[in-house]
C-alpha positions in Angstrom: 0.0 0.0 0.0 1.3 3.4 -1.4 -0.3 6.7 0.4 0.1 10.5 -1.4 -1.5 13.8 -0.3 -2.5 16.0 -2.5 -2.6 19.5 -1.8 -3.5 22.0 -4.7 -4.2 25.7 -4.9 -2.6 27.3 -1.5 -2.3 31.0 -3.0 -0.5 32.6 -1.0 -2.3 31.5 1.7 0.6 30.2 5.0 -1.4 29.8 8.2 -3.7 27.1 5.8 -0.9 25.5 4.3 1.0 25.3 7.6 -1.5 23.5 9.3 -2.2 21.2 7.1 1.4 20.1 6.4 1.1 19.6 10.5 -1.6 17.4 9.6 0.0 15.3 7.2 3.2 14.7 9.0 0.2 12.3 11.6 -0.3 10.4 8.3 3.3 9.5 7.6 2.5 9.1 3.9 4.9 8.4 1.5 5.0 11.5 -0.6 3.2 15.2 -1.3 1.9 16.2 -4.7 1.4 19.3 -4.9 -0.8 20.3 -8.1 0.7 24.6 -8.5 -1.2 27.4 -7.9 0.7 28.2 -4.6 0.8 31.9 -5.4 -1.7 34.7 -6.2 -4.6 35.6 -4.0 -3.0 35.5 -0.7 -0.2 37.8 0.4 2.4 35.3 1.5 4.1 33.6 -1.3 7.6 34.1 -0.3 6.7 32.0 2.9 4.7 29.9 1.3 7.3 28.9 -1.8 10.2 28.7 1.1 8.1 26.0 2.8 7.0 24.0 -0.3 10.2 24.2 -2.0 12.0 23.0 1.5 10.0 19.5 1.7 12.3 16.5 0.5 8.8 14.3 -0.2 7.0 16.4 -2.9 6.4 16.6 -6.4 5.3 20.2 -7.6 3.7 21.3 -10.5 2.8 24.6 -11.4 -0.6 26.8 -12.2 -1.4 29.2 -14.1 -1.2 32.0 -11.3 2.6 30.7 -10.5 3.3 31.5 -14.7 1.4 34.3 -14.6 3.1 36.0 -12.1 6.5 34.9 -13.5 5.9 36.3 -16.6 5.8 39.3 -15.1 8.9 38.7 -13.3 10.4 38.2 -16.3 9.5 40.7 -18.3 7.3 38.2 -20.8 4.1 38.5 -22.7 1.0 38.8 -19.8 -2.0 36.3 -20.3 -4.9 38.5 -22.1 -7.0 36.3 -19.9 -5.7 37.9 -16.3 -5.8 41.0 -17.1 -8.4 42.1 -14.7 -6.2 40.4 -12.1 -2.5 42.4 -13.5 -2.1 44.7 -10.8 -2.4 42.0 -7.7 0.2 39.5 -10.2 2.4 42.4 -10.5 2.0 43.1 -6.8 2.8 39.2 -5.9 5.6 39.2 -8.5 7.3 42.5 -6.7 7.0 40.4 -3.4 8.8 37.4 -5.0 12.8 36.5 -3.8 14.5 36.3 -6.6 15.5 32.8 -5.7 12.1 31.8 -5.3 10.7 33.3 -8.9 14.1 31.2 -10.4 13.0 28.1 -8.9 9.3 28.7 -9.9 10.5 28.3 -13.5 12.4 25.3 -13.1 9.0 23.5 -12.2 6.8 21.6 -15.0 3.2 22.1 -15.6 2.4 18.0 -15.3 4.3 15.1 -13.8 3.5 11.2 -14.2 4.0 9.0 -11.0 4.4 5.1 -11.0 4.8 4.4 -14.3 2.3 7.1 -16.0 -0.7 5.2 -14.0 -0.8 8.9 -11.6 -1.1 11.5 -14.0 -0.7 15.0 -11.9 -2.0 18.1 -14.0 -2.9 21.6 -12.6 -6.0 21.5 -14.7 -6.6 20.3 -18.8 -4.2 21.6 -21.0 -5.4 22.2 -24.4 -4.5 20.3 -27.5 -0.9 21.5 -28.9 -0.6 23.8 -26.4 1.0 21.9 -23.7 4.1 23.7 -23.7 2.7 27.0 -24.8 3.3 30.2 -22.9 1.0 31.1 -20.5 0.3 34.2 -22.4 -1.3 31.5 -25.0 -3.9 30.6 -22.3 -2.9 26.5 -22.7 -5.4 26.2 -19.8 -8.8 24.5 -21.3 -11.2 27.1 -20.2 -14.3 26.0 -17.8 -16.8 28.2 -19.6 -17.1 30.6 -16.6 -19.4 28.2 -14.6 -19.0 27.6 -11.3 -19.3 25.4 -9.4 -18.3 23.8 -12.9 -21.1 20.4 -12.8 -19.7 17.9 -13.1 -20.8 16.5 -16.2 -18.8 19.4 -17.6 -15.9 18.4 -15.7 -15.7 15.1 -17.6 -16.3 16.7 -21.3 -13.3 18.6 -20.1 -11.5 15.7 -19.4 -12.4 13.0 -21.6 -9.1 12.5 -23.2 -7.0 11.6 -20.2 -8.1 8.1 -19.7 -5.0 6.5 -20.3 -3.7 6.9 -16.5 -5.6 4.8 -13.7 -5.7 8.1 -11.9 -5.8 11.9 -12.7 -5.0 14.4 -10.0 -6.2 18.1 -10.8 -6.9 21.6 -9.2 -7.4 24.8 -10.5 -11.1 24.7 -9.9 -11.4 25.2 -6.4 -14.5 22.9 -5.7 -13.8 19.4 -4.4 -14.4 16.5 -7.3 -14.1 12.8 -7.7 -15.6 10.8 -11.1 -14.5 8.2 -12.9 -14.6 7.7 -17.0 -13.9 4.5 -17.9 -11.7 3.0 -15.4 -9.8 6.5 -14.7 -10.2 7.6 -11.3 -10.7 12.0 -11.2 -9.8 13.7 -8.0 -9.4 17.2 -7.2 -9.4 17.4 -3.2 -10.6 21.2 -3.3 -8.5 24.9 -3.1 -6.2 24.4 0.2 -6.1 28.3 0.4 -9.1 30.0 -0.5 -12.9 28.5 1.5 -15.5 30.4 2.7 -15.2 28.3 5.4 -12.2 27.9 8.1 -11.3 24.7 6.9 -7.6 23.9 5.0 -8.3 21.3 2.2 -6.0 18.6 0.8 -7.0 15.0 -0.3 -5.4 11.2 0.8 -4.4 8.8 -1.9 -4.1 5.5 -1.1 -3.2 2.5 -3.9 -2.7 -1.1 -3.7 -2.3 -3.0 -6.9 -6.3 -4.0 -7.1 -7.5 -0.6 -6.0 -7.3 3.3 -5.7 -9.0 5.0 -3.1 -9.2 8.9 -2.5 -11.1 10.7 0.1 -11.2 14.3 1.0 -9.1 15.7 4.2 -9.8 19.0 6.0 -8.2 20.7 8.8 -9.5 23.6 10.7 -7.7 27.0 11.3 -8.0 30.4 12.1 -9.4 32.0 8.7 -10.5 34.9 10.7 -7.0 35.8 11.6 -5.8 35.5 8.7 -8.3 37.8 6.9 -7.4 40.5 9.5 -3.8 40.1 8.2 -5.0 40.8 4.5 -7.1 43.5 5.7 -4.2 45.1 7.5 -1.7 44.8 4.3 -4.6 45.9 2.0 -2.2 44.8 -1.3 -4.3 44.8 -4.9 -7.7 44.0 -5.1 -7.8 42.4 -1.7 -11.1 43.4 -0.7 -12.8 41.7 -4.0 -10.9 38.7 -3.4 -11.9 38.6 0.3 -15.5 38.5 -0.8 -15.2 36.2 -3.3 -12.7 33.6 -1.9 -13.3 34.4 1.8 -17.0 35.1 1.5 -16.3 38.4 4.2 
């Protein structure tokens, strides 16, 4: 028996990530995936990136918040697709060590575990546009709908049967289907709930079977929302309400 947590989407957000990390050291599992998105939204991706990066037992992928912000770092081409959200990336990216934003490009957007049978993606990557800059929006987009049903979800993802299971973020809501005999998970944003609950999921695979069920920890969301309110950085009182639900 092989266990993996998953954890998917912190943005920014430490006192979440923290305790759950607390939480998974109980569990003893064998290793982390971590499916991107660790920056944008919240304010602390410097502390956030130094404690991901820092784990021995983790695979990382990145999201398209973590390339979006790089490009800026770098000086490249901007999604047309974020725009709305440029002045918090550009905020984030002026935040950013540069050691941090160097080992942010290193990372790929997909990773394949035992043998291709764990495929781990930050969400559906368009057709010939898996290694397209982000400014090319690769990301297959969800139509605007959310929660995205779930009969959507598998439209989206009909073409990645060949793995036994699919790990996936992005979309913030919690999801497990199957198509065919491909196992979908997403275990839900770790960072951003309305309520004070940290999300991550817990993999566990035997040679007959794959089982994943959805983990939460509580912790203090109401602190941490004071600590936004008193930075006050881009657009953090829209993304309060929307996120946060204050």
């Amino acid at each position: 028996m092989r266990s993996y947590a998953v954890i998917t989407d912190i943005h920014g957000n430490y006192p979440a990530l923290a305790t759950v990390l607390k939480e998974i050291a109980k569990l003893s599992v064998d290793q982390i995936f971590c499916l991107g998105d660790m920056i944008g939204i919240g304010p602390y991706s410097n502390e956030v990136l130094e404690t991901v990066f820092s784990l021995d037992n983790i695979t990382i992928i990145t999201g398209n918040h973590d390339e979006a912000v790089y490009a800026l770092v770098n000086n490249q081409p901007y999604p047309v697709s974020h725009l709305k959200e440029k002045e918090h990336h550009r905020w984030i990216a002026d935040q950013l060590s540069v050691e941090h934003a160097h080992h942010l490009s290193k990372l790929p957007r997909w990773a394949s575990i035992e043998n291709s049978s764990i495929h781990l993606v930050h969400f559906h990557l368009q057709k010939q546009k898996e290694y397209a800059h982000i400014s090319e929006n690769p990301y297959t987009s969800t139509g605007k709908a959310y929660p995205v049903p779930e009969i959507d979800m598998k439209k989206i993802f009909q073409d990645y049967t060949n793995h036994a299971l699919v790990l996936f973020g992005h979309v913030h809501d919690t999801y497990q289907f199957s198509i065919g005999q491909t196992l979908f998970f997403n275990p839900g944003s770790l960072g951003c709930n309305h309520q004070p609950y940290a999300r991550f999921g817990l993999v566990k695979i035997n040679d007959q079977n794959v089982q994943a069920d959805f983990q939460a920890v509580w912790y203090d969301k109401d602190e941490y929302v004071r600590s936004i309110q008193a930075i006050q950085y881009p657009d953090y009182q829209l993304i309060l309400q929307i996120f946060f639900g204050v």
